[in-house]
VEXGU-564929 format. One record per residue (C-alpha): residue in three letters; residue number from 0; x, y, z; chain. Coordinates in steps of 0.5 Angstrom, whole numbers. Each point is the difference from the previous one (the first is absolute). Last residue first. Example, Ala and Ser with C-alpha at 12.3 -4.5 7.8 and 13.67 -1.06 7.14 Angstrom:
<rs>
- rest nr east north up kette
- ser 1 27 -2 14 A
- ala 0 -2 -7 2 A
</rs>
This chain:
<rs>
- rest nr east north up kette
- unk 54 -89 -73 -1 A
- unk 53 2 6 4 A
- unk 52 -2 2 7 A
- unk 51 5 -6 2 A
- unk 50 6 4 -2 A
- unk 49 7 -5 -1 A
- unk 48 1 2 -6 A
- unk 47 2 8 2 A
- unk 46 -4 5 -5 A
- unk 45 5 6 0 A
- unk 44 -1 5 4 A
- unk 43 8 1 3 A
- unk 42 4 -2 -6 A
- unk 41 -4 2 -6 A
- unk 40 -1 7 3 A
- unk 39 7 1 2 A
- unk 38 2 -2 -7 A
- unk 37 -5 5 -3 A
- unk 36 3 5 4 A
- unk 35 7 -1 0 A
- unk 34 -1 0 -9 A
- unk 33 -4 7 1 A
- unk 32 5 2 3 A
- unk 31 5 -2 -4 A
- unk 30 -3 3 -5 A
- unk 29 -1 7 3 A
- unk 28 7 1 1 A
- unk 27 2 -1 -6 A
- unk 26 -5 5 -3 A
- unk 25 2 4 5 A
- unk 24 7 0 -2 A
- unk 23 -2 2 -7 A
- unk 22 -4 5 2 A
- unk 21 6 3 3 A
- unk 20 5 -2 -5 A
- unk 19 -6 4 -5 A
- unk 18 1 6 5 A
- unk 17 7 1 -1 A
- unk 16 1 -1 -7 A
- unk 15 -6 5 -1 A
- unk 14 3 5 5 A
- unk 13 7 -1 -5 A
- unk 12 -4 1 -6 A
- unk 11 -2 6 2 A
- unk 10 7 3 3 A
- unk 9 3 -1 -6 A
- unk 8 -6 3 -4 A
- unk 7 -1 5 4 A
- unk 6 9 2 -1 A
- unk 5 -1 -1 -7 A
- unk 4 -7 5 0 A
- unk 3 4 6 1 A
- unk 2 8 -1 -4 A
- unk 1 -4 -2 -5 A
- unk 0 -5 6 -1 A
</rs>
């Protein structure tokens, strides 16, 4: 039975590895998104000092 199941729980754990590394890189991805995002944000609509409309 060994000889059966080692080779799936080799191949397995291997897919697993994979698909953790890939959501792993997504996951890094994603925060820098997020980060140039609300830097872009921040610089480009932010209030200015200087606008008359706001007391």
């Amino acid at each position: 039975m060994s000889a059966f199941l080692g080779p799936i729980h080799y191949w397995l754990y291997h897919k697993i590895q994979l698909q953790q590394s890939i959501v792993d890189e997504l996951y890094e991805l994603e925060i820098n998104m997020v980060y140039t995002l609300r830097m872009s944000v921040t610089v480009n609509l932010a209030p200015s000092k200087t606008n008359r409309w706001r007391k």
